[in-house]
PAZAPA-4460 file (N, C-alpha, C; in steps of 0.05 Angstrom, whole numbers, plus 32768, in hexadecimal, padded with zeros to 4 digits):
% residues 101
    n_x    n_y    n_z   ca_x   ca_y   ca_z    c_x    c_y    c_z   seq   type   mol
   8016   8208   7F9C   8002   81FB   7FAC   800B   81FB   7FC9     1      X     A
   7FF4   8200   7FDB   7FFF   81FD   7FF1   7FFA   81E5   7FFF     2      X     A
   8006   81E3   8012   8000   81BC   8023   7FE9   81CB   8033     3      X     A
   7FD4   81B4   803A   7FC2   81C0   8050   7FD0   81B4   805F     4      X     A
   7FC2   81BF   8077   7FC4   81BA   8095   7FC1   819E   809C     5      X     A
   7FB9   8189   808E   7FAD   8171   809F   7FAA   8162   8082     6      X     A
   7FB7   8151   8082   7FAC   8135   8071   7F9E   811F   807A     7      X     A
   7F83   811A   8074   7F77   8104   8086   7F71   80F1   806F     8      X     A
   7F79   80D7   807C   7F7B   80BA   8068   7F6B   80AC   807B     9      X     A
   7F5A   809E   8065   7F43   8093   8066   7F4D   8077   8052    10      X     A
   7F50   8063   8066   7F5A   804C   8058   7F3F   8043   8048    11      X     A
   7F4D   802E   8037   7F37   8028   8020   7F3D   8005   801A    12      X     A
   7F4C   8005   802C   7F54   7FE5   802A   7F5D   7FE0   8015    13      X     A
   7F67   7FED   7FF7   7F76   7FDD   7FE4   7F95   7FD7   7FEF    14      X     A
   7FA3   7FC2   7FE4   7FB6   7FAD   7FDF   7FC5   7FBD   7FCC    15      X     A
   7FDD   7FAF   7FD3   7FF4   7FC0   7FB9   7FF0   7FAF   7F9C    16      X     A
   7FDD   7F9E   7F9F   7FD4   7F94   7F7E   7FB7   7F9F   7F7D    17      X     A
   7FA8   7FAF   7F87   7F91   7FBB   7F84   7F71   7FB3   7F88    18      X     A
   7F7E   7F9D   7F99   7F60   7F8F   7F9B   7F53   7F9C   7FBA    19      X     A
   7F41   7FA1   7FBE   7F38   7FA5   7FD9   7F32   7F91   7FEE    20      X     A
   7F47   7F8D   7FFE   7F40   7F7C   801D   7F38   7F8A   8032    21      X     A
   7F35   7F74   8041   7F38   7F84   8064   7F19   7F95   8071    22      X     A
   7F1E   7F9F   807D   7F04   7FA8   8085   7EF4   7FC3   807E    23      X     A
   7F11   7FD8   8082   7F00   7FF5   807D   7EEF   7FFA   8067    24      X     A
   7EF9   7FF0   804E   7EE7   7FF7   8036   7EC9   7FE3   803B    25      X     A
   7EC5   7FCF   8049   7EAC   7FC2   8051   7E9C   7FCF   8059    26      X     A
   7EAA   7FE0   806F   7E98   7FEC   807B   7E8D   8003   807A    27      X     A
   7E92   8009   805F   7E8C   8029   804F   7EA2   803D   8051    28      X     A
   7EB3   803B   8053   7ECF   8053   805C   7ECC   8066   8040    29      X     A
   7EC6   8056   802B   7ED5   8067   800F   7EAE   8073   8012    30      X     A
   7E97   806F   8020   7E82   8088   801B   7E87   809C   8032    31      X     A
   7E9A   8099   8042   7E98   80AE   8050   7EAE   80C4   804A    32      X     A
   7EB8   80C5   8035   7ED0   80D2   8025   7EBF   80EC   8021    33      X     A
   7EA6   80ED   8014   7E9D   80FC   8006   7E92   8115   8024    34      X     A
   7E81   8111   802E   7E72   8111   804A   7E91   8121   8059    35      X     A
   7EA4   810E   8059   7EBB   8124   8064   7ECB   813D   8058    36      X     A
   7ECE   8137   8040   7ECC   814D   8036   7EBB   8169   8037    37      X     A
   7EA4   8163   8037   7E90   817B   803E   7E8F   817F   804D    38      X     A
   7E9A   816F   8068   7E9E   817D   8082   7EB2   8191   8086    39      X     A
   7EC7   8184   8078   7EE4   819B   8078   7ED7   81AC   806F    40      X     A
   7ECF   81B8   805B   7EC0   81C8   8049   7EB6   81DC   805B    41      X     A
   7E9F   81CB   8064   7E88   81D9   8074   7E9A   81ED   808C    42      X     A
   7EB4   81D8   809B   7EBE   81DF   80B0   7ED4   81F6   80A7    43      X     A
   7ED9   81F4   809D   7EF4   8206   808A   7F07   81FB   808F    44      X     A
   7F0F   81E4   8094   7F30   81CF   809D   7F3A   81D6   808D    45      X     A
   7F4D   81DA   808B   7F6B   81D7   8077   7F6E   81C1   8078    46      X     A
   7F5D   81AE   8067   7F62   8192   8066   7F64   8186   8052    47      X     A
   7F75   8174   8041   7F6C   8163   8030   7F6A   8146   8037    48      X     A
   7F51   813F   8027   7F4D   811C   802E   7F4C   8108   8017    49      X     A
   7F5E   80F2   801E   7F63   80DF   8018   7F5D   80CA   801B    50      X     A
   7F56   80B2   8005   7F55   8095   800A   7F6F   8085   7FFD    51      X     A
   7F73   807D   801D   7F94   8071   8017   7F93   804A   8011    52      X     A
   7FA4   8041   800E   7FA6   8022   8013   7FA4   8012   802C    53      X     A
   7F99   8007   802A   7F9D   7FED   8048   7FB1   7FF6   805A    54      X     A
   7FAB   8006   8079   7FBD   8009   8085   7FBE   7FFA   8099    55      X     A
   7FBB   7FE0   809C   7FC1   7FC9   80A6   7FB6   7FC4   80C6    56      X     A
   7F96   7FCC   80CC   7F8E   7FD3   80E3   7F71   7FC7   80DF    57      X     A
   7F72   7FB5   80CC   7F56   7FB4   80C8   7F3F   7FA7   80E4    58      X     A
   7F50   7F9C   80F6   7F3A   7F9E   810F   7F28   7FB5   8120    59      X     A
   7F38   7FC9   8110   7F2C   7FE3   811A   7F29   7FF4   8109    60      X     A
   7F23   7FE9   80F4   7F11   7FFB   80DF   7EFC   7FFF   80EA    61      X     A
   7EF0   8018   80CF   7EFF   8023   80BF   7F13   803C   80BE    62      X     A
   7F36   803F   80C0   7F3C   8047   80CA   7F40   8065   80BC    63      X     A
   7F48   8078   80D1   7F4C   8097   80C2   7F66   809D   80CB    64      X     A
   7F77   80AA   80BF   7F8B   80B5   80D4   7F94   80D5   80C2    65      X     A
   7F94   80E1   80DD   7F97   8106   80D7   7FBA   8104   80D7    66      X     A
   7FC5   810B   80C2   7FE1   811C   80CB   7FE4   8133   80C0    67      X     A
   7FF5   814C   80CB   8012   813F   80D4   800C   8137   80EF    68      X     A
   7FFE   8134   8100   7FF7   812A   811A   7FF8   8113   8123    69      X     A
   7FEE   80FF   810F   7FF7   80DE   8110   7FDD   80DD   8128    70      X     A
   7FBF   80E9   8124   7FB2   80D7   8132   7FA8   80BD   8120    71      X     A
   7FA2   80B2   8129   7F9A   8091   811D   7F79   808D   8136    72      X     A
   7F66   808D   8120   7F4C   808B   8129   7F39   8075   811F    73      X     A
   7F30   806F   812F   7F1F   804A   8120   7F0F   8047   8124    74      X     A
   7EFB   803B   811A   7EE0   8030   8117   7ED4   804B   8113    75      X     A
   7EDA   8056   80F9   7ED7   8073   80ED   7EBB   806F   80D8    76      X     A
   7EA0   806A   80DF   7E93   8054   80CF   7E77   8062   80CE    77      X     A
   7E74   807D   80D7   7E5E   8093   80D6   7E65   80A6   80CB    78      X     A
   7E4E   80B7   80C1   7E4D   80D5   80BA   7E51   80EA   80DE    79      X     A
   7E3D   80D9   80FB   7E43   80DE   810C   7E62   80E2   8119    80      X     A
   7E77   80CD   8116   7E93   80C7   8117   7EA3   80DC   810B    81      X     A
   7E9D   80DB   80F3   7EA8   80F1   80E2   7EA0   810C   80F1    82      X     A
   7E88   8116   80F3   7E8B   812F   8105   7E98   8130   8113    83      X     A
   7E8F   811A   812C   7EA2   8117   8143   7ECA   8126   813E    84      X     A
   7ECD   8114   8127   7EE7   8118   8126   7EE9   8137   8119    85      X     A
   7EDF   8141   8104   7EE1   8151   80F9   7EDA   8173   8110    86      X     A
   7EC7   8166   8124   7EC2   817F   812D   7EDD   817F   8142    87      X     A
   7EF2   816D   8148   7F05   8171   815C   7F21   8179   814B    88      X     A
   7F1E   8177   812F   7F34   817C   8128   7F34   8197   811D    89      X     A
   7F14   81A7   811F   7F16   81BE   8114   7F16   81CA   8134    90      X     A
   7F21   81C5   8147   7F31   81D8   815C   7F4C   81D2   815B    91      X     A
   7F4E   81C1   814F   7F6D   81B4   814E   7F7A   81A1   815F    92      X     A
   7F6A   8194   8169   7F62   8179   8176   7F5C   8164   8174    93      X     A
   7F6F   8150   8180   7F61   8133   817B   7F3F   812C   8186    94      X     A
   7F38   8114   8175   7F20   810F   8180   7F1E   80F7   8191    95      X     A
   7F26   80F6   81A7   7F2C   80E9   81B6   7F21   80CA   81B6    96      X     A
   7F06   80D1   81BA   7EF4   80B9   81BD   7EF6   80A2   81A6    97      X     A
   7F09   80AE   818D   7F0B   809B   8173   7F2C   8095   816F    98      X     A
   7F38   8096   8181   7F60   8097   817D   7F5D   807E   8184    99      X     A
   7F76   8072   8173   7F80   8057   8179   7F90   805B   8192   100      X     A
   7F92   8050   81A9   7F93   8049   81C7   7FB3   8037   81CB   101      X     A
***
């Protein structure tokens, strides 16, 4: 198997005992999983995507973060957003307007 190019985690707000807190999963994070995926798809990313655990930012949910790059992007809470981001990382670019600051 090969590694893609980009792992993007899409917090989901579970807890290391499995319950869901915090904000991102409130705010729909785990329906926009699906929606990004077919963007990679559509876009051809070398990407795989992920819904990770509570990454401890919930004031700025819902959050995404692309590595190996370590962007960290928030209030990730559209199908619009998701383009946004998706159309800057298929030049290989941050999407500026959504980076944690």
């Amino acid at each position: 198997m090969e590694k893609p190019q980009y792992l993007i985690n899409v917090c989901a707000s579970f807890r290391v005992k499995g319950e869901a807190k915090g904000i991102c999963h409130k705010k729909g994070s785990h329906n926009l999983l699906g929606y990004m995926e077919e963007g990679i798809l559509d876009r051809d990313i070398d990407a795989r995507v992920v819904s990770t655990g509570c990454l401890k930012q919930c004031e700025d949910g819902p959050v995404v973060v692309v590595m190996p790059n370590n962007w960290w992007y928030k209030e990730i809470d559209s199908e619009d957003k998701v383009d946004e981001l998706l159309d800057a990382l298929e030049k290989g670019e941050a999407c500026e307007d959504h980076l944690f600051t």
